[in-house]
C-alpha positions in Angstrom: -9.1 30.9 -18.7 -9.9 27.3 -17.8 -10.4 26.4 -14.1 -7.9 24.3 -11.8 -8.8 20.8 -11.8 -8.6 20.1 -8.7 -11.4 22.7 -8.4 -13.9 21.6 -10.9 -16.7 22.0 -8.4 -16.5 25.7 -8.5 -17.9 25.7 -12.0 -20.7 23.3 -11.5 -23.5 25.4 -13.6 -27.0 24.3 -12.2 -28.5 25.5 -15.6 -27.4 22.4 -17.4 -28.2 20.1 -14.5 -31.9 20.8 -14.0 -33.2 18.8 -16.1 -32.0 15.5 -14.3 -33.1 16.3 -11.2 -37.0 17.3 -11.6 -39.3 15.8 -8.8 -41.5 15.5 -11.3 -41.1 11.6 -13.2 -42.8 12.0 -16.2 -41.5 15.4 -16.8 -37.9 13.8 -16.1 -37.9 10.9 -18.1 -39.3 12.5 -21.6 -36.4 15.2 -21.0 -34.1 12.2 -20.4 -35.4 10.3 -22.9 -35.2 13.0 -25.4 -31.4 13.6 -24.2 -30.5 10.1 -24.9 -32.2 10.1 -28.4 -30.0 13.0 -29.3 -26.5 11.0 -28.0 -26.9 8.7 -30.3 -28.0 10.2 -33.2 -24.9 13.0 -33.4 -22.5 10.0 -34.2 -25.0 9.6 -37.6 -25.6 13.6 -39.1 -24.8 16.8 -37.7 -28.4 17.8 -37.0 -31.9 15.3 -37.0 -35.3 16.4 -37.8 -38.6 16.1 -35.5 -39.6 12.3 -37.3 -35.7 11.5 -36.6 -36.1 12.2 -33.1 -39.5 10.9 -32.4 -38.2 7.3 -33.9 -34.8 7.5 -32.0 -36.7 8.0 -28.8 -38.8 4.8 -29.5 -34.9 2.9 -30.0 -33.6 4.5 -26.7 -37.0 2.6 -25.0 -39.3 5.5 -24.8 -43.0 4.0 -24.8 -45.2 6.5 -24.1 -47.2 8.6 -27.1 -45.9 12.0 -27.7 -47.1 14.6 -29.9 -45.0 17.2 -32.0 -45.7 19.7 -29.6 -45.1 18.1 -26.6 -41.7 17.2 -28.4 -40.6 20.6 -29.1 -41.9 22.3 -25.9 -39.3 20.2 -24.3 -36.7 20.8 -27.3 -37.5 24.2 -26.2 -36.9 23.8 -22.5 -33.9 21.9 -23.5 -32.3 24.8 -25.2 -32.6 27.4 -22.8 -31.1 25.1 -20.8 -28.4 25.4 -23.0 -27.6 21.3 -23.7 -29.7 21.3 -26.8 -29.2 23.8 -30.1 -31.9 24.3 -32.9 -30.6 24.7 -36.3 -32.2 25.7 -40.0 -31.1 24.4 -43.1 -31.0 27.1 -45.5 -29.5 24.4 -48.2 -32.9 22.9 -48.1 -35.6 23.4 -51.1 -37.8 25.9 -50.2 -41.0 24.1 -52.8 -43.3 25.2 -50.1 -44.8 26.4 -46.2 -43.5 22.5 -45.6 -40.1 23.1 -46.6 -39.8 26.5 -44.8 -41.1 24.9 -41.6 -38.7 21.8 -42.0 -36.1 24.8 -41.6 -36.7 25.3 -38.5 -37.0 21.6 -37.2 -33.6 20.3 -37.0 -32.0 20.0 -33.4 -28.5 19.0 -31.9 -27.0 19.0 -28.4 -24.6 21.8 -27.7 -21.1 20.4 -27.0 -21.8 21.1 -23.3 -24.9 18.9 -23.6 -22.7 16.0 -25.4 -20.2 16.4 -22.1 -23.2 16.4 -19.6 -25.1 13.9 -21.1 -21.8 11.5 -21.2 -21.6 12.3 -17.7 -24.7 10.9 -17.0 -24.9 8.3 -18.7 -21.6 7.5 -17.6 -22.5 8.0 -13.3 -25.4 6.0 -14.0 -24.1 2.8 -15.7 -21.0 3.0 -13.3 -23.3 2.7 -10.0 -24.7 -0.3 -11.3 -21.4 -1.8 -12.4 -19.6 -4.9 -11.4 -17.5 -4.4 -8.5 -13.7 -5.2 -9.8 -10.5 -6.3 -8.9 -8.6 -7.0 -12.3 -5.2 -8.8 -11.9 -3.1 -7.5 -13.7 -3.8 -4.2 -13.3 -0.2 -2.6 -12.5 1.3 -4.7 -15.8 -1.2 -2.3 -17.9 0.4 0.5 -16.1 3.6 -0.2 -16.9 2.4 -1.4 -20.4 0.8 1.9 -20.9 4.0 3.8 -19.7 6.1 2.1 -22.0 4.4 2.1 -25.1 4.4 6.1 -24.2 8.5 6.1 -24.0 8.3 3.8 -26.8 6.2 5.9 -29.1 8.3 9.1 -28.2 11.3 7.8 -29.9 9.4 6.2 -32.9 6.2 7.3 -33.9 4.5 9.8 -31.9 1.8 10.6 -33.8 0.3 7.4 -31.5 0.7 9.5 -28.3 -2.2 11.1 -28.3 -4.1 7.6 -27.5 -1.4 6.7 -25.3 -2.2 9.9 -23.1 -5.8 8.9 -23.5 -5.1 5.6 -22.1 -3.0 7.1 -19.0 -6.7 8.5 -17.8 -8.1 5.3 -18.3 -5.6 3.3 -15.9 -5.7 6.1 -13.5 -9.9 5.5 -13.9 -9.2 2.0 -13.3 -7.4 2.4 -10.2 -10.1 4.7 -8.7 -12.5 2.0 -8.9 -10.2 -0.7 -7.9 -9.6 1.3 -4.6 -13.0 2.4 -4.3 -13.9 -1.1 -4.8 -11.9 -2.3 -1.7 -12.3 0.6 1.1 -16.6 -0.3 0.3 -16.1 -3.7 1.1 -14.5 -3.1 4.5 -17.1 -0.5 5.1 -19.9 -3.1 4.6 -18.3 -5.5 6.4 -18.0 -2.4 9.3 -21.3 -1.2 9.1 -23.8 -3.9 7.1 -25.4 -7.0 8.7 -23.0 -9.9 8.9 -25.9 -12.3 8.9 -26.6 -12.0 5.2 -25.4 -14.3 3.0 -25.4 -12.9 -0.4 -23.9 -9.1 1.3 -21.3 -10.9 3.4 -20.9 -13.6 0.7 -19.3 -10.9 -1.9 -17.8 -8.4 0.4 -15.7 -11.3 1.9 -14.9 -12.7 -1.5 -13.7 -8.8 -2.9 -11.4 -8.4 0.3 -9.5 -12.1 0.5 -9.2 -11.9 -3.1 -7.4 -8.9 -2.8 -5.2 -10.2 0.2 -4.6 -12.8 -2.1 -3.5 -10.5 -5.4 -1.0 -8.3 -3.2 1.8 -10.6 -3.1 1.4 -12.8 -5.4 0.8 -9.7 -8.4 1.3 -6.5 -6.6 5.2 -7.0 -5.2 6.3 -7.9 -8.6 4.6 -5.4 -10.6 4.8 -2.7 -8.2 8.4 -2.9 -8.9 8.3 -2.7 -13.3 6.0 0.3 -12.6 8.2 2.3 -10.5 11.1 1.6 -12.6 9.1 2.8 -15.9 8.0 6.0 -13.5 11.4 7.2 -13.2 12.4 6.3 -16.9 9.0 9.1 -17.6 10.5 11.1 -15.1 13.6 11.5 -17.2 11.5 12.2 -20.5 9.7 14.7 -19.0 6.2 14.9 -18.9 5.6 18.4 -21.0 8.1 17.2 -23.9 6.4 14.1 -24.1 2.9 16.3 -23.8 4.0 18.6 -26.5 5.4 16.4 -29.1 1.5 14.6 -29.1 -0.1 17.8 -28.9 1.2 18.2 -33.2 -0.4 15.4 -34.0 -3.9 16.0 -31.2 -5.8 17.2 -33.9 -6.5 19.9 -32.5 -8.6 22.5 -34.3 -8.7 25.4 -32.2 -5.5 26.8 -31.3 -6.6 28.5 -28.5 -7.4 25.0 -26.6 -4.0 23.7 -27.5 -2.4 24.8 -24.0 -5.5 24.1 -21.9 -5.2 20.4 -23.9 -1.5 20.1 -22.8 -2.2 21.1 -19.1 -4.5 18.8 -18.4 -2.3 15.7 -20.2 0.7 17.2 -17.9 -1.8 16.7 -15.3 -2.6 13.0 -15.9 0.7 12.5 -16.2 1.6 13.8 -12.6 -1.3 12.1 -11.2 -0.2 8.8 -12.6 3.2 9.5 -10.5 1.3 10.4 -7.4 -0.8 7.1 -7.3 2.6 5.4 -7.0 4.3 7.8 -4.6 6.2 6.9 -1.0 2.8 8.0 0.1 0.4 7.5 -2.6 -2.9 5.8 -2.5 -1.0 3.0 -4.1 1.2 2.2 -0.8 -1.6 3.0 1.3 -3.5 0.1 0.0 -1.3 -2.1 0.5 -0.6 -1.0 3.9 -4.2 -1.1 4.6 -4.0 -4.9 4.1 -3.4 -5.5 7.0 -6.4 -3.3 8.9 -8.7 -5.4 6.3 -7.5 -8.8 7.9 -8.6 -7.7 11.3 -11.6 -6.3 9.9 -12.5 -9.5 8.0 -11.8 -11.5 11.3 -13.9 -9.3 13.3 -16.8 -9.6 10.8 -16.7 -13.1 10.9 -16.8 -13.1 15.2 -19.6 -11.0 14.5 -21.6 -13.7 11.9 -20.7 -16.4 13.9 -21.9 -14.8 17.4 -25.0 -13.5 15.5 -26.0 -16.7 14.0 -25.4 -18.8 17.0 -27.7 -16.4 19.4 -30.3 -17.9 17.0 -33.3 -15.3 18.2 -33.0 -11.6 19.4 -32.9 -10.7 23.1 -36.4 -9.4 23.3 -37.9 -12.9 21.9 -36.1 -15.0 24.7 -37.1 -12.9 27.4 -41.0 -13.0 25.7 -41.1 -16.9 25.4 -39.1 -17.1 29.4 -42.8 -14.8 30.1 -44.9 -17.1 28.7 -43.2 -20.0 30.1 -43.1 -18.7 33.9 -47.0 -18.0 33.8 -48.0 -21.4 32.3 -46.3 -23.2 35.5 -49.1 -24.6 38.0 -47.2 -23.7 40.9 -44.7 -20.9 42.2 -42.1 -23.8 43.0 -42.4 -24.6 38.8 -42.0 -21.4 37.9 -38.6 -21.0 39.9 -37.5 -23.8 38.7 -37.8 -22.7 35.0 -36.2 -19.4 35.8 -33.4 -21.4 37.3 -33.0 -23.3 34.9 -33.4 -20.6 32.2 -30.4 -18.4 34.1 -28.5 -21.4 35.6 -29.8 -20.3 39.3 -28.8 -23.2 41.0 -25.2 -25.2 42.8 -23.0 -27.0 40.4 -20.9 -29.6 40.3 -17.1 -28.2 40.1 -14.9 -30.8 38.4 -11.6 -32.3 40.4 -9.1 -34.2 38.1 -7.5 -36.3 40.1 -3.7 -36.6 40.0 -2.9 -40.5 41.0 -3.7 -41.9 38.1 -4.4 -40.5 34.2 -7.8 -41.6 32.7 -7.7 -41.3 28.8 -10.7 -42.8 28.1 -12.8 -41.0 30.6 -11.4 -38.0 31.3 -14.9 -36.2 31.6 -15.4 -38.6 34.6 -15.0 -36.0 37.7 -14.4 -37.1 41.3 -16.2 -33.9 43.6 -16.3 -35.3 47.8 -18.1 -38.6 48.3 -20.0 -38.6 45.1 -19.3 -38.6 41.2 -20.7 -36.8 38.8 -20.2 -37.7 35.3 -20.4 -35.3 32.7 -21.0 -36.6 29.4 -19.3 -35.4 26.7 -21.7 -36.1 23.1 -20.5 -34.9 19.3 -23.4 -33.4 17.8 -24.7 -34.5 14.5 -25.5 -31.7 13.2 -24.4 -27.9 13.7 -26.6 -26.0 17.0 -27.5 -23.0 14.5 -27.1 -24.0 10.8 -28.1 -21.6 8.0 -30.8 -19.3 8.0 -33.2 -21.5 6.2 -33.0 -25.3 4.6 -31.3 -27.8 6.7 -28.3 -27.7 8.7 -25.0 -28.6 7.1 -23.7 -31.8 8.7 -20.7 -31.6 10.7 -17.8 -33.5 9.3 -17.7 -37.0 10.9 -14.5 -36.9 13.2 -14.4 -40.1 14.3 -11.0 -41.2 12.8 -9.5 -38.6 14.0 -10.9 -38.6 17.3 -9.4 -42.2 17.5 -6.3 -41.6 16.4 -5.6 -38.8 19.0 -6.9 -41.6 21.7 -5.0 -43.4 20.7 -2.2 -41.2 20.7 -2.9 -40.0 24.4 -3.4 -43.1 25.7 0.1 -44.4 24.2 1.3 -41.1 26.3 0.3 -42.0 29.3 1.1 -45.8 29.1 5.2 -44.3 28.6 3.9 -42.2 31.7 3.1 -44.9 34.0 6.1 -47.1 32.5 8.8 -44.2 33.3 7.1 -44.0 37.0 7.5 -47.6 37.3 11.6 -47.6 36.0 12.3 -44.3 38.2 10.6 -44.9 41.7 12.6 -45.5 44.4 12.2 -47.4 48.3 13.5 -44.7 49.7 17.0 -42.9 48.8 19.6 -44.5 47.1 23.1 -44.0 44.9 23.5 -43.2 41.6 24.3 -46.5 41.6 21.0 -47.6 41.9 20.1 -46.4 38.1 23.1 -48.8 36.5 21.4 -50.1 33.6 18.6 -47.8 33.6 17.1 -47.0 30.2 18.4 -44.0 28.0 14.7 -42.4 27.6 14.2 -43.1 30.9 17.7 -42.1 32.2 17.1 -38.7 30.3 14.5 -38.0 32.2 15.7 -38.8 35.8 19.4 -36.5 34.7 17.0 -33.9 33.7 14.8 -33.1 37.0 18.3 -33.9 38.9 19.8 -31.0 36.9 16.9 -28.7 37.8 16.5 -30.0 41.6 20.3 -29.1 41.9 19.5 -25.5 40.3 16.9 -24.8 43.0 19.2 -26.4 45.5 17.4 -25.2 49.2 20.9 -25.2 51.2 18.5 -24.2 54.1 16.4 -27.5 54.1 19.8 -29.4 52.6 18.2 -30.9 49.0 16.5 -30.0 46.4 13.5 -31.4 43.9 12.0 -31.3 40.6 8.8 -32.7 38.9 9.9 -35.0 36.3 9.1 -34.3 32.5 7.5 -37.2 31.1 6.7 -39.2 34.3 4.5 -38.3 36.6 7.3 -38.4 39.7 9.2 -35.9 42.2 12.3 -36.4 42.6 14.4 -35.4 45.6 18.1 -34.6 45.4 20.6 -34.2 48.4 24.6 -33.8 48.1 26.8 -37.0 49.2 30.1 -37.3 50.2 32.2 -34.1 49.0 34.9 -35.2 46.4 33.6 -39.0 45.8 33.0 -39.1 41.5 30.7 -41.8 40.7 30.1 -43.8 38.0 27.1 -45.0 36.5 26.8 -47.4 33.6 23.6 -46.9 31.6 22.2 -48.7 29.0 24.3 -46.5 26.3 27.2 -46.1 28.3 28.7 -44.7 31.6 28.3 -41.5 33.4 30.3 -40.2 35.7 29.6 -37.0 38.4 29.6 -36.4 42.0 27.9 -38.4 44.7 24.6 -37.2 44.6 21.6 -39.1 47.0 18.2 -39.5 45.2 14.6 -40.5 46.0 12.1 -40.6 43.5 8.2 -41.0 44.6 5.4 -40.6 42.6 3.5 -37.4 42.3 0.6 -38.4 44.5 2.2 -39.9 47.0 5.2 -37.9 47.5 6.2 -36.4 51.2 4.1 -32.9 51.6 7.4 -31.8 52.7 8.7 -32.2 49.0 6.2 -31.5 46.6 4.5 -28.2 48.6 6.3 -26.7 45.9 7.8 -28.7 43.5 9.8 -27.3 40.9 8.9 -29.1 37.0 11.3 -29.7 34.5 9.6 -27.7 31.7 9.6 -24.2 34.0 13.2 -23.8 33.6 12.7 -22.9 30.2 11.1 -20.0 31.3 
């Protein structure tokens, strides 16, 4: 009675498995070796003689000399070990002793030993594999799935390589996922700093950011569609009708056969489940953006330290005791800790600097803090010469000039709006309609933060660097003002419009701006 499948570990026979894991190299390659030799050569007769296997081992890349005896001790080992069987060929001449002992020298691997060694060879090839992330992976799916439903109604004596190709695509997506989950784990747990490691782990992971919508939402579709058409077959029918033409020889292994081909079948369905590993990879997508982002913080913070902790603190030592005096050495630990007063900035608001905005006003004195663009990057690659940074120069210009075209409409709005003192609306008859849109604007905002306490109300303007002060006229007068693109008409309202800096403390202690009331 076979085993579950899901419990294949239960039946794990050390026996058969011995002979890969001996401490012993030389012991463990000739068994190998020998193991190997045998593969190949039960695709070419049913049995091979000692001189068959001696040269087969020299194919498989065997170098060292072996006797005949050394060869069948470990035949010998081999087949209590169960992976290897000895045969004699009673249809052989018997003409002489030679042809009696030739009898005895034919060997074979068991059909356990053709499994195990498959294994093997198999585990060993696959760790040293390519990592993957084929494209169109979910159109073989539903290619597969199809030519199944397809070959059901037509010719099913194809279904048994159909069935065969279900456990390849479900192979596949093990080592797609695989594939994935181990680059966010070396990006997790590896060191960012090396190129190569970091190099192809971020590569795997934004290529497959980059396949889930563009292949994955279409495809994911077709193969959910063709699931539930399966569904509807049934998966023992389908099993059943390719278990006539299997080939099977032994009857007895005809239901384990169509169990385990049920099986694939219901595994296939369960990648692609509500909560299969299928959805969870994609749902993980968006885990492996933050884990890319925070592997890159960690390359970039990594590189840029440029020397360990230990190392800075050593060369600060040396540095300290090669001062002449105490006074020297405080100043390099000042300097190496920034131990000493500053300079705080003050922008001043009268008047807007483009130009020379790093140009700080601090008490009686300026300090001027130059602001330089590097040439090159502070920590470039590990080794061979920086990368240059990308000349910014244009574009740096362009956004001067930019600013400085910003300010100029600034100063030329201050100039338009400013008042001697209060005044009408009258006053603003003619006024400009950018310039008018801004005055309207902070009037509308002083009048929503109306103090009827202090009697008026004020606004900073938006797009002028000017306060503006609004107090109520004569109830029930409507007055008109004609601007540049026609004539507005409200209630009497009395303005006064100073500039930011020099606007009464009484005004602008708390001045309410324009773009707050947003908020």
């Amino acid at each position: 009675m076979p085993s579950q499948p899901r419990l294949w570990w239960q039946d794990i026979d050390p026996v058969v498995w011995r002979c890969f894991g001996q401490p012993e190299d030389l012991a463990r390659e000739r068994n190998t070796a020998l193991l190997a030799a045998l593969e190949e050569l039960s695709t070419r007769a049913p049995m091979s003689t000692l001189a068959d296997i001696v040269a087969q081992v020299r194919e498989v890349g065997y170098r060292d000399k072996l006797t005949d005896l050394e060869v069948r001790d470990t035949l010998d080992q081999l087949t209590r070990a169960r992976l290897v069987e000895p045969f004699r060929d009673y249809a052989a001449l018997s003409a002489g002793l030679d042809a009696v002992v030739r009898r005895q020298e034919a060997w074979a691997l068991t059909r356990v030993g053709r499994v195990v060694v498959a294994a093997v060879r198999s585990a060993v090839l696959d760790a040293h594999r390519a990592l993957q992330l084929p494209t169109r992976l979910l159109d073989n799916v539903e290619r597969t799935i199809r030519a199944l439903l397809e070959h059901l109604s037509h010719d099913r004596g194809l279904l048994p390589g159909d069935l065969n190709d279900v456990g390849t695509r479900i192979e596949e997506m093990h080592h797609v996922t695989a594939d994935f989950y181990a680059a966010l784990a070396q990006m997790v747990q590896s060191d960012v700093t090396d190129d190569a490691l970091f190099g192809d782990n971020r590569d795997r992971v934004v290529e497959a950011l980059r396949q889930f919508p563009r292949e994955y939402g279409r495809a994911l579709r077709r193969v959910d569609e063709a699931l539930v058409d399966l569904a509807l077959a049934g998966h023992r029918p389908l099993v059943e009708a390719a278990a006539m033409h299997a080939g099977l020889v032994d009857a007895r292994d005809q239901q384990h056969w169509i169990d385990e081909r049920v099986r694939r079948l219901g595994d296939l369905a369960a990648w692609f489940a509500p909560d299969g590993s299928v959805q969870r990879l994609i749902a993980s997508a968006t885990g492996a953006v933050h884990t890319l982002l925070v592997a890159i913080d960690r390359r970039y913070t990594a590189l840029r330290r440029g020397s360990d902790l230990s190392a800075d603190f050593r060369e600060l030592a040396y540095s300290l005791h090669a001062q002449a005096s105490d006074e020297d050495a405080r100043r390099v630990y000042a300097a190496a800790f920034g131990s000493w007063p500053s300079w705080h900035a003050m922008v001043s608001t009268m008047h807007e600097d483009v130009s020379y905005a790093s140009v700080a006003a601090a008490g009686r004195t300026r300090h001027h803090v130059e602001v330089t663009l590097r040439e090159h990057e502070r920590s470039g690659q590990q080794s061979g010469r920086p990368r240059k940074v990308p000349d910014t120069s244009e574009a740096r210009a362009t956004a001067m000039a930019e600013a400085a075209a910003a300010a100029a409409r600034r100063r030329r709005f201050a100039t338009l709006l400013r008042t001697d003192g209060e005044v009408t609306l009258a006053h603003f008859n003619g006024l400009d309609s950018a310039a008018a849109a801004i005055l309207f604007a902070a009037i509308e905002v002083a009048l929503e933060h109306f103090d009827a306490a202090a009697g008026f109300g004020h606004a900073q303007a938006e797009g002028a660097d000017v306060v503006v002060r609004v107090r109520l006229g004569e109830p029930g007068v409507r007055v008109t003002v004609a601007l540049a693109e026609g004539k507005l008409t409200g209630p009497d309202l009395r303005v006064t419009v100073t500039p930011t800096g020099q606007a009464d403390e009484t005004i602008v202690d708390d001045p309410v701006t324009v773009g707050e009331t947003a908020a």
